[in-house]
N, C-alpha and C positions, 0 to 999 in steps of 0.2 A: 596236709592239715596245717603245716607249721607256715604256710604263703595264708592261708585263710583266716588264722587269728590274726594277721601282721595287718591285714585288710579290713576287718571288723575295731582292732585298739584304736587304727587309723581314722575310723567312721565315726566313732565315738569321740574322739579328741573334737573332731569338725565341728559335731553339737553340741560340746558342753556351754559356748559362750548361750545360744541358743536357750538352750536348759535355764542358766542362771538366770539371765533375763525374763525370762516368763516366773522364778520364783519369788520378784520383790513382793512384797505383801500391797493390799490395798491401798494404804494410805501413806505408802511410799513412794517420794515423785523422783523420777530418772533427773542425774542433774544438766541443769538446765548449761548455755553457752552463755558467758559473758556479755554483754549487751558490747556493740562494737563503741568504741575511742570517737565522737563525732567533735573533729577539729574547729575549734571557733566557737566551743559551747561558752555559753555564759561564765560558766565557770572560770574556762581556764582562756575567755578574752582578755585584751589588756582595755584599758578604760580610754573612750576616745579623749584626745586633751580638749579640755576648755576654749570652748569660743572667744577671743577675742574680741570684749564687746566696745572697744572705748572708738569714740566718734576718729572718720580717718581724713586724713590731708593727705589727698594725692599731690606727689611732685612731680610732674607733668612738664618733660623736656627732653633733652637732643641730651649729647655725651655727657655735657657738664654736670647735670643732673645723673646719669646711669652712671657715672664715675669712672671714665674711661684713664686705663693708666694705672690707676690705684688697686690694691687689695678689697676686696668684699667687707664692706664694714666700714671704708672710709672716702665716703661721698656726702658731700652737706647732706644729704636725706638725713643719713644715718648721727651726723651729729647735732642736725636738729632734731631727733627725735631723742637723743641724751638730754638734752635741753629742758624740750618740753618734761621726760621724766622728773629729772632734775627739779622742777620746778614747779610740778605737782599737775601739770596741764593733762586730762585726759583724752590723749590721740594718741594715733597711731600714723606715721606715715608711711605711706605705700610710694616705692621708688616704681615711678611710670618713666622712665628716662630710656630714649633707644637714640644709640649713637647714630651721628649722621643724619637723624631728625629735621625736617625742614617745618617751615609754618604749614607748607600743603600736605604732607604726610601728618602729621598731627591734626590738621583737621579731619582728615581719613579716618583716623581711630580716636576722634573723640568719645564715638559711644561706647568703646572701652573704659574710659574714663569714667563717665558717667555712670557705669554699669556698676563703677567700684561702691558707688553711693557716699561719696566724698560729702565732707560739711563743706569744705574749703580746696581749692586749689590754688596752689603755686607753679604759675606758668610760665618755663623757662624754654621760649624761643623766638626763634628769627636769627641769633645766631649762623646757620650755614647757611642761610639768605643771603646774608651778607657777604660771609665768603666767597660764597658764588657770583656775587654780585647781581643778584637777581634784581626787579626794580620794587624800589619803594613801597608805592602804591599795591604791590601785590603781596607782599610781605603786610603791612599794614590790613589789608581785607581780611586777609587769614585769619591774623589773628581776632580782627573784630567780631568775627563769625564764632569763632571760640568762643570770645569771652561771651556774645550773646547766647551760644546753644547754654553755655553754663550757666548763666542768671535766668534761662529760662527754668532750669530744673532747680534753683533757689540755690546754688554754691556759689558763694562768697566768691572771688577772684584774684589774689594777691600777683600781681605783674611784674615780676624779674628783666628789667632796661638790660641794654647789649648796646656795647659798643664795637670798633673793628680797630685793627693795625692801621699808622697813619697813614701807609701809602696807597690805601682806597680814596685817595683822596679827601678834602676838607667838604667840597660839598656833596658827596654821597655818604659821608660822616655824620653831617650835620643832620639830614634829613633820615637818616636812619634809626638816628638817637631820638629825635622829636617824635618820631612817630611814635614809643610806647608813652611820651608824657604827654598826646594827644588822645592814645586811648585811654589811657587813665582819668585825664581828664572828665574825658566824654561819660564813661562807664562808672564815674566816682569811684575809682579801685583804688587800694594801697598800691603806692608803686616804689619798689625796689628799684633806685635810679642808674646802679649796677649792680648786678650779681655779684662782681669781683673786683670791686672799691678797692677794696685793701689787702689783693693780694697781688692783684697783676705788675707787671712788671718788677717785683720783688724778688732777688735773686734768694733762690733753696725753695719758693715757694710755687714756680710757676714751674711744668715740664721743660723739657727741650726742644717741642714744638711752639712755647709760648703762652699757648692756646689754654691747656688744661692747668688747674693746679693739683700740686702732689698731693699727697695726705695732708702733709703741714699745712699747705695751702688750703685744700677743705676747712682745715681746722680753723684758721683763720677766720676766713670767708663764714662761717655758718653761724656765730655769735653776731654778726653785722646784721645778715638777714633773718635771721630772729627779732632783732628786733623790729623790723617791721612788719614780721607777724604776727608779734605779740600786739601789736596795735589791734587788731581783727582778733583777737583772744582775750581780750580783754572789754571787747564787749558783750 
């Protein structure tokens, strides 16, 4: 008798949740589960930032322009767009610079360029044309082809001149310098007659290859060519 209650308290324990569950009254709701956590709700998003609207200048070149050498932050782009802040101009400039750039590689990715939807470009190459000693005349096409695809989409043109070390000799010097105040000419651009007037050959200011200038050297270099882009900004 005493195994037969221990089996019946035990059957009854089983049902009680059972029991209570059928006694809530009518107008009592069982409670309900949490609505699950959905990551990314409006709520708990962060706010995308602000579009950038102000008109952009692409700097469109080889190292000199990407800033090879230097820390992030200190490549003429970046101190001409101090400038323009400075001085109330609304742009923005976009550093298009890829080192080792030649004139036929930049014509390759002009429609990159393009695609930035620039008001203005400033176009700094032919550079490792020269180093290369590539010939004139094809250094010269390149770029012509540039500045045309770009006036076809209505951007302005601002033309950064390039000169070389003397021992490329005097007459592939000469013709290599002529070539950007022939398309400037031709194209009515502003033309930057060199990128790096006043800083080359300036010792603290130029690397150890010659070639590049350090920070201080950007720094130099980038009030020079401002001003001949404030010529094009100013109308």
């Amino acid at each position: 008798m005493e195994g037969m209650r221990v089996l019946l308290l035990a059957a009854a324990a089983a049902a009680l949740p059972w029991l209570f569950a059928g006694c809530r009254g009518s107008g009592e709701k069982a409670e309900e589960p949490a609505p699950p956590v959905v990551r990314g709700s409006a709520a708990g998003a962060k706010p995308s930032p602000p579009q950038d609207s102000r008109r952009v200048i692409a700097a469109f070149g080889d190292s000199l322009t990407a800033g090879f050498g230097v820390e992030p932050g200190h490549a003429y782009p970046d101190y001409l767009q101090r400038l323009l802040d400075e001085k109330g101009y609304p742009y923005r400039i976009v550093n298009a610079g890829v080192s080792g750039d030649t004139t036929a590689g930049g014509l390759a990715r002009i429609r990159e360029i393009t695609g930035l939807k620039p008001e203005i470009v400033l176009l700094e190459l032919g550079g490792n044309d020269g180093l290369r000693g590539l010939p004139v005349t094809q250094t010269k096409a390149n770029l012509e082809e540039m500045v045309v695809l770009l006036q076809k989409e209505g951007i302005i043109v601002v033309l950064a001149g390039m000169t070389l070390p003397r021992n490329y000799g005097p007459d592939y010097i000469k013709a290599f310098e002529q070539l950007y105040r022939d398309i400037a000419t031709r194209y009515k651009l502003v033309l930057i007659p060199f990128a790096l007037e006043s800083v080359a050959g300036e010792p603290g200011l130029m690397q150890r290859d010659g070639i590049h200038p350090t920070a201080e050297g950007y720094a130099r270099a980038a009030p020079v060519m401002f001003g001949y882009l404030e010529k094009v900004l100013k109308k």
